[in-house]
C-alpha positions in Angstrom: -22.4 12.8 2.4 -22.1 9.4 3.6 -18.6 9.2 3.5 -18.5 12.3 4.9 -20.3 11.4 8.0 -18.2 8.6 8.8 -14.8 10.5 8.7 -16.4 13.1 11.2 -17.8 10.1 13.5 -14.3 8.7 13.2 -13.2 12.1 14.2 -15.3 11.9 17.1 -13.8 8.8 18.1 -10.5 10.2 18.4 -9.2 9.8 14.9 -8.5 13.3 14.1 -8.4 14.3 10.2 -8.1 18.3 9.7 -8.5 17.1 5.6 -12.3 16.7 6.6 -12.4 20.1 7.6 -11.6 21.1 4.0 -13.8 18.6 2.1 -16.9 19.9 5.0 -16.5 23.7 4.5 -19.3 25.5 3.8 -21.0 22.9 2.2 -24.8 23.7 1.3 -28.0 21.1 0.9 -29.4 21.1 -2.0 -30.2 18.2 -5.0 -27.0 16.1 -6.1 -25.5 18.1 -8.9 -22.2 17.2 -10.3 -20.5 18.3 -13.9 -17.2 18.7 -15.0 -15.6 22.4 -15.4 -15.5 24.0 -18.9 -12.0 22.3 -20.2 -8.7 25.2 -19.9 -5.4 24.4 -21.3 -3.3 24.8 -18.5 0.0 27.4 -18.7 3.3 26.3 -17.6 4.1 27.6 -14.2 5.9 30.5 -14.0 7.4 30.0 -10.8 8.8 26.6 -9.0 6.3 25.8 -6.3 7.4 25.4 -2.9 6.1 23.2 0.5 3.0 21.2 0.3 1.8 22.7 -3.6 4.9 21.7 -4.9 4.4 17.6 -3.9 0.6 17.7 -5.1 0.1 16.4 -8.9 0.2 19.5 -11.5 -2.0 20.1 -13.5 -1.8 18.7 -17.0 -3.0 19.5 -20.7 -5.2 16.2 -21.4 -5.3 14.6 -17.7 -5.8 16.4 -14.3 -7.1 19.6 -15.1 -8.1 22.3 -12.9 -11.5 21.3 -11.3 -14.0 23.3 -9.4 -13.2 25.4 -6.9 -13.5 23.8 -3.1 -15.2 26.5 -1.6 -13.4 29.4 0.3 -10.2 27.4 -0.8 -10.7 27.7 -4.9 -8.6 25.4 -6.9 -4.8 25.4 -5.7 -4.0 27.1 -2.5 -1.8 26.5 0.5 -2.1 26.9 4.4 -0.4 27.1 7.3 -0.3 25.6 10.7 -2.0 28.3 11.8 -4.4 29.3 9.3 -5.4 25.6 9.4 -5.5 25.5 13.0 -8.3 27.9 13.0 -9.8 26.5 10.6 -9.8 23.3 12.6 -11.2 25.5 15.1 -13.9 27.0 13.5 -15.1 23.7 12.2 -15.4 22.9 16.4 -17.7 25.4 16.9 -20.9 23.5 16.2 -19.6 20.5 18.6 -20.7 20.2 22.3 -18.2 21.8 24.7 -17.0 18.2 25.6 -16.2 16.6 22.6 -14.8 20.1 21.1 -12.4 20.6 24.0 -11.3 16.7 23.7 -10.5 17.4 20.2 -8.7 20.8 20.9 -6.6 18.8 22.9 -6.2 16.0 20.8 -4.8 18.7 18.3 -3.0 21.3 20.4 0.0 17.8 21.1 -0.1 16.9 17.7 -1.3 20.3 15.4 -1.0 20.0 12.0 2.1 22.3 10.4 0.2 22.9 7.1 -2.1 22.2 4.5 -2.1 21.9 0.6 -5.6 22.2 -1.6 -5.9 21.1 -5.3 -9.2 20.5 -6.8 -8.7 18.3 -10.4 -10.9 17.1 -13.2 -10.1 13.8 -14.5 -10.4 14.8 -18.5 -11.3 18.0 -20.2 -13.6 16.9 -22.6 -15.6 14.3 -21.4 -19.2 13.4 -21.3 -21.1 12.5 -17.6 -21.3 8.8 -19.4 -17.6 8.2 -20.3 -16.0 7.9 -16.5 -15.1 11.1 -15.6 -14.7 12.0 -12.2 -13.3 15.2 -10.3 -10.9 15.1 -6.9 -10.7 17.4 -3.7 -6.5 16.4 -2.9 -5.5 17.6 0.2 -2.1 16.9 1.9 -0.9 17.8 5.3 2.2 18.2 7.0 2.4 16.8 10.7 3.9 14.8 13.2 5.1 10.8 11.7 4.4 8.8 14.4 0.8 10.6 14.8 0.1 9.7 11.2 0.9 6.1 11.4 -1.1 5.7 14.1 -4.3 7.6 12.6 -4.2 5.5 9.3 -3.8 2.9 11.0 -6.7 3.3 13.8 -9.2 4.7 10.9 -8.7 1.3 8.6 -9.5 -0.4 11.8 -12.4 1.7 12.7 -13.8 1.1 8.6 -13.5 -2.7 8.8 -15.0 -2.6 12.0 -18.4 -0.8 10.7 -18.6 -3.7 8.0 -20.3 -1.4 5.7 -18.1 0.7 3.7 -17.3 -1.2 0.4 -13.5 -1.7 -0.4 -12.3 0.5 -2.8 -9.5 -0.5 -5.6 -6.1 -0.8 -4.1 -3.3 1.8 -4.7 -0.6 -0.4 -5.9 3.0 -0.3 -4.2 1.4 1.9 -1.2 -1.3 -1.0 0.4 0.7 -0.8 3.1 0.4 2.8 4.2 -3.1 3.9 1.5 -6.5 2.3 1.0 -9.7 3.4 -1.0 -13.0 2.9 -0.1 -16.7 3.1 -1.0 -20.0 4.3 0.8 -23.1 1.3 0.8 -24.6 0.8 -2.7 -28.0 2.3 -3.4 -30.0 1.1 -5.9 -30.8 3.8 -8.5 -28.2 6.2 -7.6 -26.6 8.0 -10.4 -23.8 9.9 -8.3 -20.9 7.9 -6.9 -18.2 8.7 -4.5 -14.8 7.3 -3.2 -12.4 8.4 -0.2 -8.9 7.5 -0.5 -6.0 8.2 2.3 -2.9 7.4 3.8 0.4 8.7 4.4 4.1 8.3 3.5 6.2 9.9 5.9 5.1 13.2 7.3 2.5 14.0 5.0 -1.0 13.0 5.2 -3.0 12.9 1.8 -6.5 12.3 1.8 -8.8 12.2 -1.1 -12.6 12.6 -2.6 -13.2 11.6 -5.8 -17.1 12.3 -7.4 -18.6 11.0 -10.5 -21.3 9.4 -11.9 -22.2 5.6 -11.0 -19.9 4.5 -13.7 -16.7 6.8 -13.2 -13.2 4.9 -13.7 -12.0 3.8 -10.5 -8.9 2.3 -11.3 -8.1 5.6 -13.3 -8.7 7.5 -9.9 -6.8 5.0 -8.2 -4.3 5.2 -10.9 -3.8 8.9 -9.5 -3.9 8.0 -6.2 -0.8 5.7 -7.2 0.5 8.6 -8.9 0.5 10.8 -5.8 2.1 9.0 -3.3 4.9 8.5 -5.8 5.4 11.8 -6.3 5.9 12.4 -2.7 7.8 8.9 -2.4 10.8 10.7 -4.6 14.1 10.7 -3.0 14.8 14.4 -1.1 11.2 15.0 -1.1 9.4 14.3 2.1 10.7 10.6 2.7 
């Protein structure tokens, strides 16, 4: 929820991230909760996956299965520009008519041209003790220069708050991704990382859950394993 809060106040402060929208949707109060899905062997695709799905991880046997569902979203879906535009939209409604209209602007000279979903699980059979963790990916399509400068303006904005803890680094994309961490509380059982960054037109931000002892470097690891799956020659580069 932390985390959360930040990206909308960095939102607020001009760094637009329609990915927030997602990972915000719907979401209701309650106590912290957080379990792995019952473990499904996945099927083989039947069809070769197109735009945004087709540069998100699959989903695999042993590692990255299918996680929860992210709200309205459920596991694996795709949207475009102008389904996600009014979902941007929507997400304004709550905002006062200043701020929402500044980031309706914002938007309307740099919209966003689409948006991938995939939720993942990290193992199927694993215990809340052994470092499992689950991930909402999203990736979106939009404008290069606009990206650049976003990442670039929301690392600056995190270093300057001086109290998000620095996440493990994705190695071969420092440059262009970073991880990080919400303030330490003693006693919590739940932890929580954001990761996000771009290469080339497409965003991709990241939130990984688990308990206070979930493998980092694995969800780095994945992180890694992203970006160099949309880093492959003829992809989006």
């Amino acid at each position: 929820m932390i985390v959360g809060a930040v990206l909308a106040l960095a939102t607020l402060a001009g760094i637009a991230c329609t990915a927030a929208v997602v990972h915000g949707a719907d979401r209701s109060p309650g106590a912290p909760n957080w379990r792995l899905p019952v473990a499904t062997k996945e099927k083989p695709a039947q069809e070769k996956q197109s735009g945004l799905r087709a540069l998100l991880l699959p989903f695999g046997e042993e590692r990255y299965v299918r996680g929860p569902d992210v709200e309205q979203f459920g596991s694996d879906t795709e949207l475009t520009g102008r389904q996600t535009s009014d979902l941007l939209r929507q997400s304004l409604r709550s905002l006062p008519r200043s701020q929402r209209l500044q980031l309706e602007r914002q938007y309307e000279k740099n919209p966003v041209k689409g948006m991938a979903v995939r939720s993942y699980a990290s193992t199927p059979l694993a215990g809340e003790d052994s470092g499992a963790f689950t991930v909402e990916m999203v990736l979106t399509r939009g404008d290069r220069k606009t990206l650049r400068s976003r990442n670039r303006s929301q690392q600056e904005f995190l270093d300057t708050m001086k109290v998000f803890r620095k996440g493990p680094a994705i190695k071969g994309h420092e440059d262009h991704a970073a991880c990080f961490l919400p303030p330490a509380v003693e006693g919590e059982k739940l932890e929580s990382m954001t990761c996000s960054g771009y290469v080339g037109d497409i965003g991709v931000t990241a939130w990984i859950e688990g308990t206070a002892s979930f493998d980092r470097k694995g969800a780095a690891e994945m992180m890694r394993a992203q970006f160099d799956r949309i880093q492959e020659p003829g992809e989006a580069v």
